[in-house]
N, C-alpha and C positions, 0 to 999 in steps of 0.2 A: 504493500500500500504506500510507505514512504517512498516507493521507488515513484508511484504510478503520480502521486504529487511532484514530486521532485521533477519529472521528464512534462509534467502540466505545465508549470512555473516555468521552465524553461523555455514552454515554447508562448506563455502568455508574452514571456517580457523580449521573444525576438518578435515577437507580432509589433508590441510596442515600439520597436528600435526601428521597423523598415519606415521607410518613406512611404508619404500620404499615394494612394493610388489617383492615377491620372486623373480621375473623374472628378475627383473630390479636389485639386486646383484648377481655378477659373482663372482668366489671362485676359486682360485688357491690353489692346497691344496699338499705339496711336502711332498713324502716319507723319510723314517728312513734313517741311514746310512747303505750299503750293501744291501740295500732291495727295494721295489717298490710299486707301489700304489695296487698293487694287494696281496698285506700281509692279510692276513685274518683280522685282529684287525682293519687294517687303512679302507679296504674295506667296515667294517659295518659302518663306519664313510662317508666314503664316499656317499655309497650308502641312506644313512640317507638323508646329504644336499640335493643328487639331489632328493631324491625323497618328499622333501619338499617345490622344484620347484626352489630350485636355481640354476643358471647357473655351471657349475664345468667344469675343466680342471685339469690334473694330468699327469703334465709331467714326464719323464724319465728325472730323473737328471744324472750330473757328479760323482756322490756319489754311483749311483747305483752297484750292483753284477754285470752287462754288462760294465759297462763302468770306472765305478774303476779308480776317479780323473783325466780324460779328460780333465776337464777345471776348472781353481781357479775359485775365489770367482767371480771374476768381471764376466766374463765370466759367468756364472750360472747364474746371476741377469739379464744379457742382455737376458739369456731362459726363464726367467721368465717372462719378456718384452712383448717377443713375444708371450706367453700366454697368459699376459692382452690382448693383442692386437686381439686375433683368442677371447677373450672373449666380449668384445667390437663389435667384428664386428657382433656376435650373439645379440648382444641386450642391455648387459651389462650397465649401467647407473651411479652406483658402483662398485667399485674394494676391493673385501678381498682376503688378502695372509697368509698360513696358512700350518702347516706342523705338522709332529711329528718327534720327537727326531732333527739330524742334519738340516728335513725339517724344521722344528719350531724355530730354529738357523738362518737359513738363511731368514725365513720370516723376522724375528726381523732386521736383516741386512738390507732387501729391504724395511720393514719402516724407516729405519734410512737413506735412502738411497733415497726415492721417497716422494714426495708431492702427497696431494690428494688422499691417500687410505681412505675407509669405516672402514677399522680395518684390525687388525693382530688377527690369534688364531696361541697359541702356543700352542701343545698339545706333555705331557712326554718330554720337551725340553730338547736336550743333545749335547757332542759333548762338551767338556770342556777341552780346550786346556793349560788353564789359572791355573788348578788347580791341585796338587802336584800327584794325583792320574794318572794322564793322564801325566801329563807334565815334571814330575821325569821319567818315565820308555822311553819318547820317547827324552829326549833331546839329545841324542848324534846323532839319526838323523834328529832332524830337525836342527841342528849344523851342519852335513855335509851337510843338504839339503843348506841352507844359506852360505855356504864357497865355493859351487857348482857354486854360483849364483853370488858374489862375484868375481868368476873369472873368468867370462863370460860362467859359459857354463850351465846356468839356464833350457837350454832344452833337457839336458841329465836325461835319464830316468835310473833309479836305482829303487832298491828294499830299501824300507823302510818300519818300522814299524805303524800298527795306531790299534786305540783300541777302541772296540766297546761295552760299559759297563762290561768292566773289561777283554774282550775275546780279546787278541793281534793277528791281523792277518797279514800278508806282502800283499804290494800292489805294482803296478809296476806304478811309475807314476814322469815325470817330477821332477829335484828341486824346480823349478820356483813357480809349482801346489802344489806341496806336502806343501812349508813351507809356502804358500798361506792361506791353512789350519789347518796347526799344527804351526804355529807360537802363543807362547801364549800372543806374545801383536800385534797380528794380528786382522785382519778383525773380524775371527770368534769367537769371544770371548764375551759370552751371556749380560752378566753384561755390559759393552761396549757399545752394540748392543742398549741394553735396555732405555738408557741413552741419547743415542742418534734418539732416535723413534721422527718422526716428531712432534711435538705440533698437536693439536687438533686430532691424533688417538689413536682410543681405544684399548686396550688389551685385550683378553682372554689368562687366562694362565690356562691351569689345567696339573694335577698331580698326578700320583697314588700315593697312601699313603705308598705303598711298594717299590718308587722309590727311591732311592737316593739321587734325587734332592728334592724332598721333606721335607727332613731332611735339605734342606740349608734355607726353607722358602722364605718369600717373600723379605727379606733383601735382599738376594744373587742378583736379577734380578730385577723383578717384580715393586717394590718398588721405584729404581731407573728411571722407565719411566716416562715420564708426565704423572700428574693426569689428569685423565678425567671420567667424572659421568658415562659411560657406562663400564671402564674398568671393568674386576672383576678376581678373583683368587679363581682357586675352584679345591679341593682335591675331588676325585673319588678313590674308591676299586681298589686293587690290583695292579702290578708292571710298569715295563716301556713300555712293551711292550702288557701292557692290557690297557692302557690311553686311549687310541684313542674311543676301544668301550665303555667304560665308560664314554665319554665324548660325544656323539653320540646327545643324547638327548640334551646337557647344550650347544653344539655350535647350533645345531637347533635352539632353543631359543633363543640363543643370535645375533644369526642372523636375525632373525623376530624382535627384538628390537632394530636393526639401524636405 
């Protein structure tokens, strides 16, 4: 009888040690900037998770080519909200939030921002407000966007500048939104973001080796979140906008090891 307990307990407490089954983590996984979940690069990424039994959700952000800065930062988090929530009601038990380029920006934000996530993946993270390349060519409008706002009329929509690794394109959107976003000691400012990522979540960050943020290393971001034994940081082949499917296989993975 002691034996038939003894080999019980043993196998209660490996049940307990494996990692949650696919079903039971839900993925919120948000698009580049100008772009949507249906980008070819993010799609093989996509289509990876679900068909590795995780739950997924891929909303239409504010950032998108349709929608072109709708709603700031706060505003987006409260969409994302509502995605844990349509994940949840499917089954969900865990919550990961996850994106690439500006999506992978703003994950980092709704860690810094929410208790009780499973993890953040950050995949080809962009959108650097903060820094001289970005933040030299667009200061004189997000100067007027903030002198807009300033004298109460925050919800006047003007044409301003924004740049989308290194290609400047005009966008019609609110002061209020615009310098919501392009302010470089704003909300979305990665390092920031990073730094403030709740205690006890984990990070994946990856990175093409032909991206530009690569060359800032793990100093830049990365570095600055809490430690935690599942984080990890891992450089994949090719540029910003091949991350995703080079990363394909390594968030799989790192998902089955939560």
């Amino acid at each position: 009888m002691r034996g038939i307990l003894f080999a019980l307990a043993a196998l209660a407490a490996a049940v307990v040690s494996q990692p949650a089954l696919a079903a039971d983590i839900g993925v919120v996984f948000l698009h580049g900037k100008w772009g949507t979940t249906s980008a070819p690069a993010v799609k093989i990424l996509i289509d990876a998770v679900t068909s590795a039994g995780f739950l997924v959700e891929t909303p239409e952000m504010p950032w998108s080519r349709n929608r072109a800065y709708d709603k700031d930062v706060d505003g987006s988090l409260a969409e994302i909200d509502e995605a844990v929530a349509r994940l949840k009601s499917r089954g969900a038990q865990r919550i990961v939030v996850g994106g690439q380029s500006l999506g992978a920006n703003v994950a980092l934000i709704y860690g810094s921002r929410r208790d009780g996530l499973a993890g953040i993946v950050t995949t080809a993270p962009g959108h650097t407000p903060d820094l001289s390349q970005v933040k030299d060519k667009i200061a004189p409008h997000v100067a007027r966007a903030k002198n807009l706002v300033a004298e109460g009329k925050g919800a006047t929509k003007e044409r301003f500048d924004d740049i989308n690794q290194g290609k400047v394109q005009q966008v019609t959107a609110s002061a209020e939104i615009y310098a919501s976003w392009m302010d470089p000691d704003g909300a979305a400012v990665i390092p920031k973001s990073a730094a403030a990522l709740r205690p006890n979540t984990p990070l994946l960050w990856v990175v093409g080796d032909d991206d530009a943020m690569a060359r800032r290393g793990e100093a830049y971001a990365f570095a600055k979140a809490p430690a935690h034994p599942k984080s990890a940081y891992k450089v994949v082949g090719g540029g910003h906008f091949d991350t995703p499917k080079g990363a394909a296989t390594i968030v799989v993975d790192w998902l089955k090891g939560l």
